[in-house]
BAZA-343190 format. One record per residue (C-alpha): residue in one letter; x, y, z. Coordinates in steps of 0.1 Angstrom, whole numbers, plus 2048, in hexadecimal, padded with zeros to 3 digits. Example, Ala and Ser with C-alpha at 12.3 -4.5 7.8 and 13.67 -1.06 7.14 Angstrom:
<nodes>
A87B7D384ES8897F5847
</nodes>
This chain:
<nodes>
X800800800X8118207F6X80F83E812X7F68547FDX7DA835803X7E5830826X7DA85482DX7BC84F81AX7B682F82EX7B983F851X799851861X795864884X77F84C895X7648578B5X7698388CAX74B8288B5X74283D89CX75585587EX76087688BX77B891880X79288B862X7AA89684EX7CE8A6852X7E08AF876X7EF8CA885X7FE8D28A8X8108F08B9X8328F28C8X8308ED8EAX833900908X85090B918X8418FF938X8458DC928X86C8E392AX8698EB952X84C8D6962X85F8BC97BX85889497AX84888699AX86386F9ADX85384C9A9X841845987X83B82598BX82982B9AFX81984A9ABX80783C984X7F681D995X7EF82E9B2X7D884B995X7C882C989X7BB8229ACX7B28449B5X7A3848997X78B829992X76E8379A9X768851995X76783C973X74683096BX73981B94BX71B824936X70480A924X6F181B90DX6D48098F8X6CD8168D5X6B28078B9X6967EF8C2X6A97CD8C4X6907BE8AFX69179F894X69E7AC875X6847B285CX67B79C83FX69679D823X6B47A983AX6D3793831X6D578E859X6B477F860X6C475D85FX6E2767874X6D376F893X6F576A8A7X70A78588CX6EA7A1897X6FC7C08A1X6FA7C88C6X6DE7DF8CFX6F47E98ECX7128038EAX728806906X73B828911X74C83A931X74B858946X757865962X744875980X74E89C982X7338A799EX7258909BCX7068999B3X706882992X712894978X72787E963X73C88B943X740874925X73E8738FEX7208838ECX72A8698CDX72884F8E8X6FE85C8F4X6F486A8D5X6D28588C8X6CF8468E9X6AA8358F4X6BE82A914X6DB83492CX6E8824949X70882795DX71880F976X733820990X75480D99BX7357FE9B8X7237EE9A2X7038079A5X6F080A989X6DD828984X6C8839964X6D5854950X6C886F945X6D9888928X6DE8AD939X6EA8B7917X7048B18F7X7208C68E5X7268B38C7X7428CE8BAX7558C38D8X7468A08DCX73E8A2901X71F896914X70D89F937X6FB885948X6E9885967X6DD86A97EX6CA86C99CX6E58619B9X6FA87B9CEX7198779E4X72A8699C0X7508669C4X75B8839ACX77F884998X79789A99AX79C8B397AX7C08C1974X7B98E3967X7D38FB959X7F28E6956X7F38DD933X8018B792BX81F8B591AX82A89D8FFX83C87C910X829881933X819862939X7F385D93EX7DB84393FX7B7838936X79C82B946X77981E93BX76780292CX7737F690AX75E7DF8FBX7497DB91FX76C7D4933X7657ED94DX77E80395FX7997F5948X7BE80C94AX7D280F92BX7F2825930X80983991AX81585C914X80D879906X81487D8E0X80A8A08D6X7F78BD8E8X7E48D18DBX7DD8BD8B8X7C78C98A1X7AF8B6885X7AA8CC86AX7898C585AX7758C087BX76B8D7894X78E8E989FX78F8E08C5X7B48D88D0X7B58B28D8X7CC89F8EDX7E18838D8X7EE8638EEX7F98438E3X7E48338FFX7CD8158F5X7A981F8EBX78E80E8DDX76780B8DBX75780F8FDX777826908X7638498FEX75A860919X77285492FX793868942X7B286F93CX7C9871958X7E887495FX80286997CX7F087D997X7CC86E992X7C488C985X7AB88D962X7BC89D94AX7A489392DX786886920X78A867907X77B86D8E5X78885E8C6X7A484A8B4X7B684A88FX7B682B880X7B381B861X79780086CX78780E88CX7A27F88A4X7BE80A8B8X7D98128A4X7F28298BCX7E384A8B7X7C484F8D1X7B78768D9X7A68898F4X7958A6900X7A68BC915X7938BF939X7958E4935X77D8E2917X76A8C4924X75F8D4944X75B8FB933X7408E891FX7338D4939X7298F094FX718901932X7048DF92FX6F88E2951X6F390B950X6DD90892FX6DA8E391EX6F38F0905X7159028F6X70E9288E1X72C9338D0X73294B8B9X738942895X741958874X73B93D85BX75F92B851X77090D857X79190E85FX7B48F8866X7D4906875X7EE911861X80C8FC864X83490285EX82D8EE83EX814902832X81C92483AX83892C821X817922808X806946814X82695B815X82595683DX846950850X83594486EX81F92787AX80293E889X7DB93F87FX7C392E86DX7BE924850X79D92D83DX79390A82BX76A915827X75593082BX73092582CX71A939811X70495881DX71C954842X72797684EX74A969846X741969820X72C987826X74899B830X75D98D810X775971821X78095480CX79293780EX7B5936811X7B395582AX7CB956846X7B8963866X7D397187BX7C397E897X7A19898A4X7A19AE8B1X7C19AE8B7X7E09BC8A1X7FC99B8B0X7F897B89EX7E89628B0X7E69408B3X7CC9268A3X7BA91F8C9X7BC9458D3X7A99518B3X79192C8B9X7879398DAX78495D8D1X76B9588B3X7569418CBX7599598E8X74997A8D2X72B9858D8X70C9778C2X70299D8ACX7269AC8B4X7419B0897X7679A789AX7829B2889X79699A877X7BD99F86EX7BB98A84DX7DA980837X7D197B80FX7E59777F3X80798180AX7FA9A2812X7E59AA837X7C09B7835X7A79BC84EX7809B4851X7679BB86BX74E99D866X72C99887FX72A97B896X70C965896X70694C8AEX7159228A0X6F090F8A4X6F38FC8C8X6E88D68C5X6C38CD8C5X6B68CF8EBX6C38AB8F9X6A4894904X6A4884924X6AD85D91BX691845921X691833942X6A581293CX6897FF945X66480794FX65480096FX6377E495EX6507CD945X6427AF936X65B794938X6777B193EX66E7BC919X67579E90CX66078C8F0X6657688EFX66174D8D4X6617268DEX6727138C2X6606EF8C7X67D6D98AEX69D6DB894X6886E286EX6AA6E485FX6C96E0865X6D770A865X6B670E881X6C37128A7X6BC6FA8BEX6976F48D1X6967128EDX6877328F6X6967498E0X6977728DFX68077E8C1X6857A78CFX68D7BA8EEX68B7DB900X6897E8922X69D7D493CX6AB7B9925X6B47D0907X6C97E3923X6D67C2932X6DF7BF912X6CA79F8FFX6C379F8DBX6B278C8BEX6B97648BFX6CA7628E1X6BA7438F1X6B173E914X6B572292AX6B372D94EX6A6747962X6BA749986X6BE725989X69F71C97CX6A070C958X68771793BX68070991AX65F719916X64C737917X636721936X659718949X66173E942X64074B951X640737970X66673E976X660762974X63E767989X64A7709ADX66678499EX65E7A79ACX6677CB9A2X6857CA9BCX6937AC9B1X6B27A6999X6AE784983X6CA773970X6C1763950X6D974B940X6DB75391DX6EB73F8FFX6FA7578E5X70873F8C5X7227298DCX72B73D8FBX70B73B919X70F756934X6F7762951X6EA785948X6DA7A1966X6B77AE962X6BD7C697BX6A47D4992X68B7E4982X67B7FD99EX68982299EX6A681B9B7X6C18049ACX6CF7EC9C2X6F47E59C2X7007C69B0X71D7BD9C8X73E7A29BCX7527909D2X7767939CDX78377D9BDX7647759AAX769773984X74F783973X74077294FX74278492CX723796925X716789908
</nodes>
């Protein structure tokens, strides 16, 4: 594969969905980078952040779709054990003790369902405060107080080498650490939304988004938000939101719902060393103009692309993030000035400042499961003999779920055999074993999924949740 399609092969990934792309760029760092001292024992201090971190961690199980039988015609109706999951997982970490929990809009966007278990083993419902999908943060809220809430390191800015770690739930492994260092800070992704991103070479993959970033302290230095890779796996480069950013947009979720900023109309990238001999510019400072949307104030006020925007009302160059935040910070009506470089020569234009459309107004996600389930939302199908010899086995089989099992995570075709320790093979056996099950009451069903069996949770399905305690030294089984 020559380097041209390798590029064209890579893609910014969200942790489970596509999100920026395109070409990079990053700032020189700090000079405080040069003098910040090294705590005395790395080794001690780093596990020590991962233990003093983990209360704080929680993991998010969010349902999307219906979980029903594929409909007539889909290529997948006769593989019901290849049916993609119905359940997505995700992390988030606990920033008041009042339950307000930070995480990854991609990660809740579309949800029916939210629930989050602590480092306890509580299960509670979630509900979405609000959404910034420019900066890809989330604010959820569940009814709990007295939370264990982590630490944010604010105002020291992370330096490339400095070792941090991970912590979350990839792939439904919750409060797994990955570690590594810091690779580059800020980085930009030109083509996506501007916001300075945090690149590490620590190990991220689906089910890691929304969760910290800390470094040796404890302390959260980032939210977890995407990967580049060629196929969606982890491939060495892993980015994050600064906590800065993350909890400025946060608290604007809890003022309001959502994040105003002010917008002129233009996309831009920063312009690197490479590209700034291209413009007649001898140093790496502004951005770039790629875009300016028709009928914007930008293209009202005659800006084009390949402008250089220097600075915003002020005469000094500044950098990429400064005139980023500036824009954003003006005043929706107002009119900046705008030190422009075109065509080697400077120019200046006042343009007006409308306000960048917020997200729609976030819905409250639907209760996980309702108070009056039949069979925990579960319809059930007895299959009485073999008619061929691709047909699963005689059993009580899954035909579509919602409400408790959905979020326990069942789907089409899983069979059943057992509830508690009580076996089942029809919808009779299934009745009976199921009648003096009350509200308060957590069931385990032992479900078959293609070769692997495993006992599933229908958790409680009253308002409060009970605790779902483990032994130590207790293994617990895959979810299937």
């Amino acid at each position: 594969m020559t380097t041209a399609a390798l590029a064209r092969g890579l893609a910014a990934l969200a942790l489970g969905a596509f999100a920026l792309a395109g070409g990079t760029g990053a700032w020189p760092q700090a000079r405080s980078c040069l003098e910040r001292s090294q705590p005395v024992s790395q080794a001690a201090d780093f596990a020590a952040a991962a233990a003093r971190q983990s209360p704080t961690v929680v993991s998010i199980m969010v349902t999307e779709g219906s979980g029903e039988r594929p409909a007539a015609g889909d290529a997948r109706a006769s593989m019901p054990w290849d049916r993609a999951w119905a359940r997505g997982f995700a992390s988030g970490f606990i920033i008041d003790s009042d339950g307000y929990i930070l995480t990854s809009a991609h990660a809740v966007s579309g949800s029916r369902a939210i629930s989050i278990v602590t480092a306890e083993q509580r299960r509670y419902d979630a509900e979405v405060v609000g959404t910034d999908r420019l900066s890809d943060v989330a604010l959820l809220k569940v009814a709990a107080s007295g939370l264990p809430v982590a630490v944010a390191r604010t105002g020291a800015e992370l330096c490339p080498g400095e070792r941090v770690a991970a912590m979350g739930a990839p792939f439904g492994f919750e409060r797994s650490v990955t570690a590594g260092v810091v690779s580059a800070n800020p980085r930009y992704l030109p083509g996506g939304s501007g916001v300075p991103l945090i690149q590490t070479d620590v190990a991220l993959n689906p089910g890691n988004s929304g969760g910290p970033l800390f470094d040796e302290w404890g302390e959260v230095a980032g939210m977890n938000s995407m990967i580049y890779s060629p196929g969606g796996g982890y491939f060495g480069v892993s980015f994050s939101l600064p906590i800065d950013t993350a909890m400025r947009v946060a608290d604007e979720l809890r003022a309001t719902g959502h994040v105003r900023r002010g917008h002129i109309g233009v996309r831009t990238q920063p312009l690197t060393a490479d590209l700034a001999p291209a413009f007649g510019l001898a140093a790496a400072q502004g951005a770039l103009v790629v875009r300016v949307d028709p009928d914007s104030p930008a293209a009202e006020a005659g800006m084009r692309s390949g402008d250089v925007v220097l600075a915003v009302d002020a005469d000094a160059a500044m950098s990429y993030a400064d005139i980023q935040d500036r824009v954003a910070a003006a005043r929706t009506g107002s009119r900046i000035a705008l030190k422009i470089w075109r065509h080697r020569a400077p120019l200046s234009l006042r343009v007006g400042v409308t306000e960048n459309p917020p997200d729609a107004p976030s819905r409250s996600a639907a209760r996980a499961a309702s108070q009056h389930e039949t069979r925990f939302g579960l319809e059930l199908a007895e299959r009485k003999g073999v008619l061929g010899i691709s047909l699963p086995s005689p059993g009580l089989y899954v035909q579509s779920v919602s409400g408790s099992a959905q979020m326990a995570g069942l789907r089409y075709g899983d069979m059943l055999i057992a509830v508690n320790d009580v076996e089942v093979g029809s919808l009779a056996d299934f009745d009976a074993a199921i009648r003096s099950v009350a509200e308060s009451d957590t069931v385990a069903l032992l479900v078959v999924r293609g070769s692997a069996r495993s006992y599933v949770a229908i958790l409680p399905r009253s308002a409060s949740r009970a605790p779902v305690s483990r032994h130590a030294g207790e293994a617990a089984a895959p979810t299937p």
